[in-house]
N, C-alpha and C positions, 0 to 999 in steps of 0.2 A: 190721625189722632195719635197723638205721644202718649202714651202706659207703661210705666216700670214693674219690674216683677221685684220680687223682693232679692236683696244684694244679698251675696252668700260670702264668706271668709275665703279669699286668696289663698291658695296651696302654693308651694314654691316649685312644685313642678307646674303648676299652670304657666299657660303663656301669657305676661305682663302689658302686651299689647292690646287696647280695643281693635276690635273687628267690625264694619260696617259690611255688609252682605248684600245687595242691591237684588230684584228679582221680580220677575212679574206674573208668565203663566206656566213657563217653560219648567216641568219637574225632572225631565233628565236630567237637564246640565247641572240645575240647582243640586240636585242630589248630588254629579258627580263635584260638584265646587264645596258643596258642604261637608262632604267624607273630609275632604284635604281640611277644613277649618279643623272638625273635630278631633282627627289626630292630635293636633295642636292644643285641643282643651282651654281657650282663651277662658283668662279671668271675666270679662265683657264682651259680649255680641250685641251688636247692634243688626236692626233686622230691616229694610227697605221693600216697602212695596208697595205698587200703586196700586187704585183702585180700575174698577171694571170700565170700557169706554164704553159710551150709549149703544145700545141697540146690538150687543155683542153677548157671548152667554161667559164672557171674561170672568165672573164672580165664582161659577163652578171651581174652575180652573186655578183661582186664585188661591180662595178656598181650600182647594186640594193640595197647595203648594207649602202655604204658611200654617193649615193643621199636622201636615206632616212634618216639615221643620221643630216645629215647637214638642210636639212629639219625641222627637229624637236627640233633642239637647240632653244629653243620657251625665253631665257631668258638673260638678257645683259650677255654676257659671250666673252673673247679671245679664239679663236678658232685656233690652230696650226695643220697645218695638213701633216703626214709623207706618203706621198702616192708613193709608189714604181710602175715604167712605168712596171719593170720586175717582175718575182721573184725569191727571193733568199734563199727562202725554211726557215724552222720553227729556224733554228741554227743561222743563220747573220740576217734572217729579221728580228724575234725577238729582237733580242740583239743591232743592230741597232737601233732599237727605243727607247730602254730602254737607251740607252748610249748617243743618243741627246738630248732626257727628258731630265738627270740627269745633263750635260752639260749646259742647259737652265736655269736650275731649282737650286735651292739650295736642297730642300727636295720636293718629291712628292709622289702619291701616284699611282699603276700600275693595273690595271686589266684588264684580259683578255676575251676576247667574250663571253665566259663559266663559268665565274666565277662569280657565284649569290651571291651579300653579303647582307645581313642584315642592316639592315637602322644605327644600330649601330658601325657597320664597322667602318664610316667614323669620329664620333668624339674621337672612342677610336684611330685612326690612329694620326690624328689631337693633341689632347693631349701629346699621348707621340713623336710625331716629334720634338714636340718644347720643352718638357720635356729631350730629349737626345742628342738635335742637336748636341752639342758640346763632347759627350760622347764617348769616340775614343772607349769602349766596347762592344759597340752595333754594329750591324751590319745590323739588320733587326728586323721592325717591321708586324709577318706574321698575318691575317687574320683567320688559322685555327690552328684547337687542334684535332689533330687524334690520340692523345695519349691514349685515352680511361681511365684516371686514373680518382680516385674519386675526384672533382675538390677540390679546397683549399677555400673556400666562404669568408675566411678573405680577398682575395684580388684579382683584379682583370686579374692578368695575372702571369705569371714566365720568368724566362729567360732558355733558350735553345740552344743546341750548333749545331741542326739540323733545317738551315731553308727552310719554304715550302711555296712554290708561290703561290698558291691558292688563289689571290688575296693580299697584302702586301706593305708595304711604304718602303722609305729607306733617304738617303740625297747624295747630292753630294758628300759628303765628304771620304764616303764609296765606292762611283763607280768610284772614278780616279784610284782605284788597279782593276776595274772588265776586264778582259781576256778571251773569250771569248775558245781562240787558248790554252791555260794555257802553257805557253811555260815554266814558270816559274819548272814543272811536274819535269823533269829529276834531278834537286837540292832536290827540296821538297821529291822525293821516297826515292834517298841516305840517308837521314837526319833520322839516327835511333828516332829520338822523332816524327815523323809521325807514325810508326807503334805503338810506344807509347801511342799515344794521344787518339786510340779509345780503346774500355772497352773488344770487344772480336775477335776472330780472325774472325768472320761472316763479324764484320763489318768493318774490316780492308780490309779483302779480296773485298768487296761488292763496299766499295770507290775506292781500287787500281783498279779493272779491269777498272770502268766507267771513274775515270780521264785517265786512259791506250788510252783507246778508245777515248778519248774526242782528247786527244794529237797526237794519229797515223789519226786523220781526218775520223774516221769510228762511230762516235755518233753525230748524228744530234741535239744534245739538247741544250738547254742555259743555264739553271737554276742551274745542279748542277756544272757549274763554279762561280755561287754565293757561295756555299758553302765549292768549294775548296777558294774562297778568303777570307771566314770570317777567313776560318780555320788558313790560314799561317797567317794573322794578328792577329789572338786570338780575335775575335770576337766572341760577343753570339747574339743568335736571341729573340726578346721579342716575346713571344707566347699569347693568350688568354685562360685563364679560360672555356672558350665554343670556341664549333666552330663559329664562323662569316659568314663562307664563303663556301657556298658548287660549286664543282665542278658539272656542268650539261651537257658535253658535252662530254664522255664518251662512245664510241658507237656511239654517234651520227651522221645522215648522213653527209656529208662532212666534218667529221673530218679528223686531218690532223696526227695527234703527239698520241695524246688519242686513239687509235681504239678498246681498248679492256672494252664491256661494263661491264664487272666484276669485274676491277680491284678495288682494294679495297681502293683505294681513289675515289671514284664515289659518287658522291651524297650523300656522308654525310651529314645527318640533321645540321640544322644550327639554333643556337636562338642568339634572342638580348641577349648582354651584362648591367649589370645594370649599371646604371648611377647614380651619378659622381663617375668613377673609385676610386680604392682603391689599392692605390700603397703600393709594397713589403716593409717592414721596410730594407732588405739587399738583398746586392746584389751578388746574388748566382748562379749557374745553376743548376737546378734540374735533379740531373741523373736517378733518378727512372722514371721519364715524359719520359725523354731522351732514355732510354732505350725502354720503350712501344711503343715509335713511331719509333723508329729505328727498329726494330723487327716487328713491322707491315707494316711499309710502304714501306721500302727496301726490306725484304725477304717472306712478301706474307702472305696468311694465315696459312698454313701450320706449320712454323716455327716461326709465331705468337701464335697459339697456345700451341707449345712446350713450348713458352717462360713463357707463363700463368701457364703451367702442373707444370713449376721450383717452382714457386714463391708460389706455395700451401702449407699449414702445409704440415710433414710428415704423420698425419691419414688421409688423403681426399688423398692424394695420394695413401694410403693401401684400401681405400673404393673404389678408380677409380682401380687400377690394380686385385681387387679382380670380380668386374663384368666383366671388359675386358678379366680378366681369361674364365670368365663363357659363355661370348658370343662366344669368339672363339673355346670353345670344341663344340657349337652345331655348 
């Protein structure tokens, strides 16, 4: 159920950005994601949360999450709040929220119960929302860098054709194509420049299954229907130079979507970004970024480090296969 509290007068040190805050039963991480909002003093919060699943004591829990929240908005701020009676599990609640934010909203900025940013998160998001509003290239500005390359220190971020929610901004402009259902699937596979459009059969094969599944109603997830939408529009994702934003919720008890504490987006270190950003002279996508984080984050470590083994001179590959020799006769 949608409820507004009453709008209060913008201060000019408030933060000019909406904030959409996503959250289900989990009150540590919440708390630790909500401290970093409140520093910030946003002029609008927007607040996300599903309701209890059957047969579960979830409402306790819930309960205890969002009376404490509201509680603690200690500063003039619009308070909008998405509070679901049911629930509708991690695929429609999610993407429900996100879709009457962006609806409300011209541009905002999204994060989830688990997603710990960096105090500088919020004015590098800030800068470039209003730096690209109007930019029909962009698609998404993400919060993290899992690409592991050696950063570029001329400047302060790149553009990317893989985006990652780990906390991230976007505008309205971009979310009236987002589809949750991508019914749009059955056009976009026929279309030989889709299999075109990615660089190896890994990552053609890795996209086709998950939209397959997103489309037959057997993937519960939200996010990489962001990414099928940047894709058919030709959208790129602005990424940062560092990570921003580490995921902390990974394993964690009552997690819902996340349950594997290994996974190798888990708790990636996160540092400030320097300020006053230092924008790209052109506008490019970086496929060598592009690749490192496709290769890690889609197909695991494993095949991450294969992907490392490629990218070595030929002697460091003859010094690596000459001990591997050597280990495996003993």
């Amino acid at each position: 159920m949608l409820k507004f509290e009453v709008s209060k007068t913008k201060k000019k040190e408030q933060f000019d950005i909406p904030i959409l805050l996503i959250f289900f039963t989990r009150f540590d991480t919440t708390k630790m994601t909500f401290e970093k909002i409140r520093e910030q003093k946003p002029y609008k919060l927007y607040l996300g949360s599903d309701g209890p699943r059957t047969g579960t004591n979830d409402m306790e829990k819930i309960e205890k999450v969002r009376t404490w929240l509201l509680n603690n908005i200690d500063w003039d701020c619009e308070v909008i709040k998405f509070f679901n009676d049911f629930n509708k599990g991690t695929k429609y609640g999610v993407s429900e929220h996100i879709i009457k934010f962006f609806k409300n909203e011209e541009m905002g900025i999204v994060l989830e119960d688990d997603c710990l940013p960096q105090s500088t998160f919020f004015p590098f998001c800030c800068e470039l929302l209003y730096k690209y509003k109007d930019d029909e290239r962009t698609g998404l500005i993400s919060g993290n860098n899992f690409s592991f390359s050696k950063h570029d220190k001329r400047y302060s971020y790149f553009f990317g054709s893989f985006p990652t929610t780990s906390g991230w901004a976007s505008w309205a402009r971009v979310f009236k194509d987002y589809d949750v259902e991508i019914k749009k699937w059955p056009e976009v596979y026929t279309n030989p420049s889709f299999r075109k459009s990615y660089s190896t059969k890994w990552e053609y094969e890795f996209w086709k299954d998950n939209f397959q599944n997103i489309y037959n109603g057997t993937s519960m997830t939200w996010d990489y229907q962001i990414h099928f939408m940047n894709k058919i529009n030709n959208r790129c994702a602005i990424m940062p130079t560092v990570n921003l934003v580490s995921n902390i919720g990974h394993g964690a008890p009552d997690a819902v979507y996340c349950l594997n504490p290994n996974d190798p987006a888990s708790n990636i270190p996160s540092e400030e970004i320097e300020l006053p950003l230092r924008h790209p002279n052109n506008f490019l996508i970086d496929y060598e970024k592009d690749d490192t984080l496709v290769n890690f984050y889609c197909f695991g470590i494993k095949r991450f480090f294969i992907f490392l083994y490629r990218k070595l001179p030929l002697p460091i590959k003859k010094i690596y296969r000459f001990f591997k020799s050597k280990f495996k006769k003993k």
